[in-house]
N, C-alpha and C positions, 0 to 999 in steps of 0.2 A: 119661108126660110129666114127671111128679114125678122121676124120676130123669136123665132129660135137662138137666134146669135142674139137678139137683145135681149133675151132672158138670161143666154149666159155670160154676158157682161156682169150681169147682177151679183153674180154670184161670188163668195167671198170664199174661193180657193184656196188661197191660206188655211181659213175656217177650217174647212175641209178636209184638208191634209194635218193638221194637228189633228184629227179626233184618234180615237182607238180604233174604231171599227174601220175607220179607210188604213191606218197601220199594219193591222191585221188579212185585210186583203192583198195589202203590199205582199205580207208575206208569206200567204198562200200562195200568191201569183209564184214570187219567185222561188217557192221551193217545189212548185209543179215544172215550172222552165227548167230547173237546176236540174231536178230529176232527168225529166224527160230527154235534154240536152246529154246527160251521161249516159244514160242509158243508148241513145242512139248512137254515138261516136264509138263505146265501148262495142257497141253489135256491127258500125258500120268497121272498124277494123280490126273486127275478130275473124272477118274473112281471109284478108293476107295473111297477119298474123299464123291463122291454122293455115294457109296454103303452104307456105314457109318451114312453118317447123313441125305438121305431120302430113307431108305431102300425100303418104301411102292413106291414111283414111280420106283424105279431101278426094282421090283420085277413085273413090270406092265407088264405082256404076251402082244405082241406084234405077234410074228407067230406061232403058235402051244405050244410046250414046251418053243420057244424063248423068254425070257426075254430083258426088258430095256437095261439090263447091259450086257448082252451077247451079242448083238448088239454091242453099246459101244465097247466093250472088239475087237470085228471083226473087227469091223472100225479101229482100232488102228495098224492092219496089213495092211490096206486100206492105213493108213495118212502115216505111214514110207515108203511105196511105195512111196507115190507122194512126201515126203518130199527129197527123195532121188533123184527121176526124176527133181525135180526142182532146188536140188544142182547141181545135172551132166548139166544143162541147164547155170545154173548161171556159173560154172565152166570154161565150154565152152567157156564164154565171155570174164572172167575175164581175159584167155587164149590167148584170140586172142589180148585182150586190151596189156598184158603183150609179145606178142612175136612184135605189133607195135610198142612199145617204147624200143624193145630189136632189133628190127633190124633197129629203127630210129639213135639212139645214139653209136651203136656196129661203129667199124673201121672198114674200108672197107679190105677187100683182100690185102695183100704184103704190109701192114703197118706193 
């Protein structure tokens, strides 16, 4: 562990963050977050919203006592799963992309 953290002393982070290609990941990151972030908020309050102002389809039985919105409402524990699985996916990448341009530009050993 000791030699992990003195390898990345080494390294010249400035360096790093000027190039293009850590730029670039900057702004895949954040337009995967941006997405992802509206998209959720937009789904997480489309439930009230429709409960609200079309109470008569929300209220539409669908399986036994199940309602429209009660559905809805499930799903919403269904989509922060997957929203989450596809962050730790996305994550992954952005990871791999960020440790190639950390060991392309990093100085070699006994510099």
């Amino acid at each position: 562990m000791e030699r992990q953290t003195e390898n990345l002393s080494r390294i010249d982070w400035d360096q790093i963050a000027a190039t293009t290609e850590f730029q670039q990941l900057l702004v895949v990151k954040r337009r995967f977050i941006v997405r992802a972030t509206l998209f959720f908020v937009v789904y997480y309050f489309a439930l009230p919203v429709l409960v609200g102002w079309v109470p008569q389809l929300m209220s539409q039985p669908v399986l036994g006592p199940l309602n429209i919105a009660y559905v809805f409402a499930l799903s919403q524990f269904f989509m922060a799963w997957c929203m989450a699985a596809l962050y730790v996916r996305e994550a992954a990448r952005w990871d791999e992309v960020a440790r190639q341009i950390i060991s392309r530009l990093s100085l070699p050993e006994g510099r």
